[in-house]
C-alpha positions in Angstrom: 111.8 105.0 95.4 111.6 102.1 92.9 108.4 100.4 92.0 108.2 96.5 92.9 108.7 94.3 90.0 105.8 92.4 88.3 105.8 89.5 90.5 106.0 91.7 93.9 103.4 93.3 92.7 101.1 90.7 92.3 101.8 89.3 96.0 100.7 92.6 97.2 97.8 92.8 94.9 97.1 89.4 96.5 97.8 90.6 100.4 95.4 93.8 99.8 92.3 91.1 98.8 93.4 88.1 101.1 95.2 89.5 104.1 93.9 93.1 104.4 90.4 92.5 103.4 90.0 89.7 106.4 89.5 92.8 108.4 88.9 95.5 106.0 86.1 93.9 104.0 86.8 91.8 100.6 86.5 95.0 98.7 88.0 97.0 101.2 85.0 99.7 101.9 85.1 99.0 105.5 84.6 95.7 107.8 86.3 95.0 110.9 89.0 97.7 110.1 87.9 101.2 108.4 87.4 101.2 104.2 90.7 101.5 102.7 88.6 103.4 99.4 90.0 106.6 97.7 87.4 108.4 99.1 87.6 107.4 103.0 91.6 108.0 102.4 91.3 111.4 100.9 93.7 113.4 101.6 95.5 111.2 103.4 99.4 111.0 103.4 101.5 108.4 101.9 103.9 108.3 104.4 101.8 108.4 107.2 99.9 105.3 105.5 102.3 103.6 105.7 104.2 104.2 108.2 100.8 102.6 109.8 100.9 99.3 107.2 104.5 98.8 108.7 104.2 99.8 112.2 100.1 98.6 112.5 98.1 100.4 115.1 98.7 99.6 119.1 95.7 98.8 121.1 93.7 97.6 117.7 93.3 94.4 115.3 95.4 96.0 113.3 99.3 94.2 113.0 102.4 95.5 111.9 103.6 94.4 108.7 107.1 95.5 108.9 108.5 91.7 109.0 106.9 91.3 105.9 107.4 94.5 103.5 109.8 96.7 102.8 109.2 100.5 103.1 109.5 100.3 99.5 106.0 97.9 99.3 104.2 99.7 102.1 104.2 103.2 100.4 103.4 101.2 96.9 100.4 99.7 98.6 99.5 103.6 100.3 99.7 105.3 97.2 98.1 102.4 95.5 95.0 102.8 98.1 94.8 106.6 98.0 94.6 106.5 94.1 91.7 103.8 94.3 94.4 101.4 91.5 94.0 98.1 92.7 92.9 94.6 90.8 89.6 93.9 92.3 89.7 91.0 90.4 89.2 87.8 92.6 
């Protein structure tokens, strides 16, 4: 599975601080929605990530993002998360 280009990247990079920490805190350790750190994601499988970024979690705040990423950006985002590289930079 191919990497997103430069500029796809960046729009994630910019979802993960805008969109996802709304509910999982600016710097993602937790808010509305659980901390998406390395550590509180240890262990944790890609896939299964997310499969839960596209499909979001019935029953919760959390919304499926399937009309908005591909597969392709949604496990780029999980493995990004699990590995703790991300641009914290505001």
């Amino acid at each position: 599975m191919a990497a997103p280009d430069a500029a796809r990247r960046a729009e994630l990079e910019g979802l993960l601080r805008n969109d996802c920490g709304a509910c999982h805190g600016g710097r993602l350790h937790g808010g509305l929605g659980p901390a998406l750190t390395p550590a509180a994601l240890a262990g944790r499988d890609p896939a299964a990530l997310a499969a839960t970024i596209l499909a979001g979690r019935p029953g919760t705040p959390m919304p499926p993002w399937r009309g908005l990423l591909s597969e392709e950006d949604a496990r780029w985002l999980a493995e990004r998360l699990i590995m703790g590289e991300r641009n914290d930079a505001p």
